[in-house]
C-alpha positions, -999 to +999 in steps of 0.1 A: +703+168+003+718+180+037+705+149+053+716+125+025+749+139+033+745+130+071+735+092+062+761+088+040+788+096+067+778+077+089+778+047+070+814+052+062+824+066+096+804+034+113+821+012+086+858+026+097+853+026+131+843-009+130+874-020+114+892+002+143+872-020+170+878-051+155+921-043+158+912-031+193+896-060+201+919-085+188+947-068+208+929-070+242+920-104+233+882-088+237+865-123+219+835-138+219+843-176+232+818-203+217+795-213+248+764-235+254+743-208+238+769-198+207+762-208+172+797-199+167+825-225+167+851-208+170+864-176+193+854-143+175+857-103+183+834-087+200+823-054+208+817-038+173+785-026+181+798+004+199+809+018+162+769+017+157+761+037+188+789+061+188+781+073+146+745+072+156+747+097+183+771+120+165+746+114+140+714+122+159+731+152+175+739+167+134+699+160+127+689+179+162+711+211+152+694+206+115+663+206+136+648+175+125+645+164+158+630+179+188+653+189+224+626+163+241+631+132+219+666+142+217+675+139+251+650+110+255+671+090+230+708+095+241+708+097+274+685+063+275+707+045+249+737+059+261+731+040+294+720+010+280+751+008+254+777+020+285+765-010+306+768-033+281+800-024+270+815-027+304+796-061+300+814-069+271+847-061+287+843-081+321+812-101+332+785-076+353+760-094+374+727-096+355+707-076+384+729-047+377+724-048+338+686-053+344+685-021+364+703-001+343+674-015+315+647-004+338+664+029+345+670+037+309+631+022+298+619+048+327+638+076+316+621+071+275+588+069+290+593+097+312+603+119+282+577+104+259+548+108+282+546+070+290+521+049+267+495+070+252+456+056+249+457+028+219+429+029+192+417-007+192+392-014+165+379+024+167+375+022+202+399+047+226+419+025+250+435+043+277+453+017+301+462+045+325+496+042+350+488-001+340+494+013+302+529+027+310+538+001+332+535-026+309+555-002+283+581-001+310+582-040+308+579-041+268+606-020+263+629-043+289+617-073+274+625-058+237+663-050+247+672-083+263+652-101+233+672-081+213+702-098+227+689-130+229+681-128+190+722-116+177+728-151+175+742-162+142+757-137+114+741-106+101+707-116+117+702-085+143+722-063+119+697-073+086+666-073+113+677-031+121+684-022+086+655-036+070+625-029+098+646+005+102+635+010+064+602+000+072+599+025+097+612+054+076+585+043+048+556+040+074+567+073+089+568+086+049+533+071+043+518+082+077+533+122+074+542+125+035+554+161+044+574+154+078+608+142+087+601+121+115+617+091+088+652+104+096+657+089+130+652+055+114+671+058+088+702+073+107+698+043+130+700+021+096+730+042+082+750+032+114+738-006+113+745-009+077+784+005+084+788-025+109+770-050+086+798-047+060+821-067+087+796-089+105+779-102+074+778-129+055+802-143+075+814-122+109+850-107+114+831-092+147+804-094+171+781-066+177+782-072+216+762-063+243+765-029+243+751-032+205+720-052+205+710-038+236+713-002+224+693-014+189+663-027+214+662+001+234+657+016+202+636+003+184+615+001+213+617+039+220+607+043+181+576+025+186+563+046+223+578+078+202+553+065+173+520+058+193+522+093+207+515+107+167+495+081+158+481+053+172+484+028+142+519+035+142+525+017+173+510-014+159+531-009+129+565-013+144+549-042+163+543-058+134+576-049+115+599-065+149+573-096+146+603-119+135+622-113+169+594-106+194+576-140+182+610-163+180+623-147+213+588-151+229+575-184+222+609-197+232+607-180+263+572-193+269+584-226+258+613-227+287+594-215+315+570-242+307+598-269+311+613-255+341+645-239+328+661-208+339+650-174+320+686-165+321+703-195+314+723-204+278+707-223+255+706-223+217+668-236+216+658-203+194+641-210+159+661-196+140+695-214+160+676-242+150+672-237+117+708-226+115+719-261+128+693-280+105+706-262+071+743-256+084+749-226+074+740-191+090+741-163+061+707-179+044+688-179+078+696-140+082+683-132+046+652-152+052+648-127+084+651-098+064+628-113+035+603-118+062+603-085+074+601-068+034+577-088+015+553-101+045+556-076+075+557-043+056+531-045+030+505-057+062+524-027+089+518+002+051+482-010+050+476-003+091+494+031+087+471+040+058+439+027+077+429-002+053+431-023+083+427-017+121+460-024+138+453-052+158+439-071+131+472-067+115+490-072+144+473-110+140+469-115+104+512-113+109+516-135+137+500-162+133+524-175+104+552-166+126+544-184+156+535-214+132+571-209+115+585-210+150+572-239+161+577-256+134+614-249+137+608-258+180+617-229+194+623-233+231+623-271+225+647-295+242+682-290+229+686-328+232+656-339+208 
């Protein structure tokens, strides 16, 4: 019940302080003007994702004196996020050159891995794979790539708040079916408590921005979730691949898609799938449910069946994607804007 208690709060206190960052925002004239990437039209608040990081970590730190949580993944997870939310929030409040922000990414990806141990050896179909100081270098780049992607993907309303809440409840259930007698599904479901506090104001139709600070702190995350999870099992790791399929296969391809054509990794555009498919049905609300549908009724029942060994996780890992890359490209992600 204790913990009930602690989820509950938080959803209220990230609800509140939400509201509170919203009036701060409008008086600093903190907003979010529509730009060649927006799917906005008009100039909105931004910066509400802070109320998510700041409930979360008062959160986190109640769960750590309860002793669900360790002092290593503690540490691990707020100084990391900390970082990665402090540098975008300065972001948010004046523009900071995008080598700075990518080496404060690097430096708080280094800091998870050095906590967690780095990437631990994978099970691929039975067989122990153990990628060595290649294994945690490529995490390092995974877990970069997953907190810009992150950003890249809080495009339209209630789409990265709806992707935390429900692949956050994923999580918590895999964790539930993996360790029926553990608690390692609080952490995921604290993260959800804070999301779902900020959702009440950015969905269906957004009084605020989550910001910088916000998505990049969720993909850090989410990220750290999934390293966190392959060190208990290594299924688990291919089971929070699977449940972030939506945005690691939309932000992906269209990355793929842009290099191909020459265009600047870091340059606006709003040639994602699902920006797409915002444009083509005018209206933004309906494309973030379908998200969240995605994730519950296709992603979790295949990500439940690889963390109770009915399937290996690769195979999973496949069976998922392959619908998802077809969804986004038949929606043309990373295709020319002007077509």
């Amino acid at each position: 019940m204790k913990y009930w208690l602690v989820f509950i709060f938080t959803v209220v206190a990230s609800s509140l302080l939400t509201g509170q960052l919203r009036r701060y925002a409008l008086s600093r004239s903190l907003l979010d003007v529509p730009n060649d990437r927006s799917s906005h039209t008009v100039p909105t608040p931004r910066g509400g994702g802070v109320a998510i990081v700041l409930t979360f970590l008062v959160g986190l730190s109640v769960l750590y004196f309860l002793g669900v949580l360790s002092s290593t993944v503690f540490v691990c997870i707020s100084v990391a996020s900390s970082l990665v939310a402090f540098v975008g929030f300065m972001d948010d409040h004046g523009h900071i050159p995008a080598r700075w922000r990518l080496l404060a990414h690097f430096v708080g990806a280094a800091w998870t891995l050095a906590w967690l141990g780095g990437l631990p050896p994978l099970s691929v179909f039975n067989v122990i794979v153990d990628l060595g100081w290649l294994g945690h270098l490529l995490a390092l780049v995974y877990l970069v790539w997953l907190l810009n992607l992150y950003n890249f993907m809080d495009g339209i309303d209630g789409i990265a708040g709806i992707e935390a809440v429900t692949v956050c409840l994923g999580g918590a259930l895999i964790y539930l079916l993996a360790f029926p007698g553990g608690t390692e599904w609080a952490t995921p479901l604290l993260l959800l408590s804070a999301v779902l506090g900020f959702l009440f104001w950015n969905f269906p139709h957004a009084k605020i921005f989550m910001g910088d600070g916000g998505s990049g702190f969720l993909g850090l995350l989410m990220g750290t979730f999934s390293i966190h999870s392959a060190n208990m099992d290594s299924d688990l790791f291919f089971c929070w691949l699977i449940l972030l399929g939506v945005f690691i296969v939309d932000a992906t391809v269209t990355l793929v898609r842009r290099v191909f054509r020459n265009k600047k990794i870091y340059q606006a555009h709003r040639s994602h799938a699902y920006q797409y498919a915002s444009r083509k049905y005018r209206v933004h609300w309906h494309i973030s449910l379908v998200v969240g549908a995605i994730n519950m009724f296709w992603l979790l029942p295949l990500a439940s069946m690889v963390a109770i060994g009915r399937i290996d996780g690769v195979v999973g890992g496949v069976v998922s994607y392959v619908p998802l890359i077809w969804l986004a490209m038949q929606n043309k992600a990373g295709a020319n804007e002007l077509q």
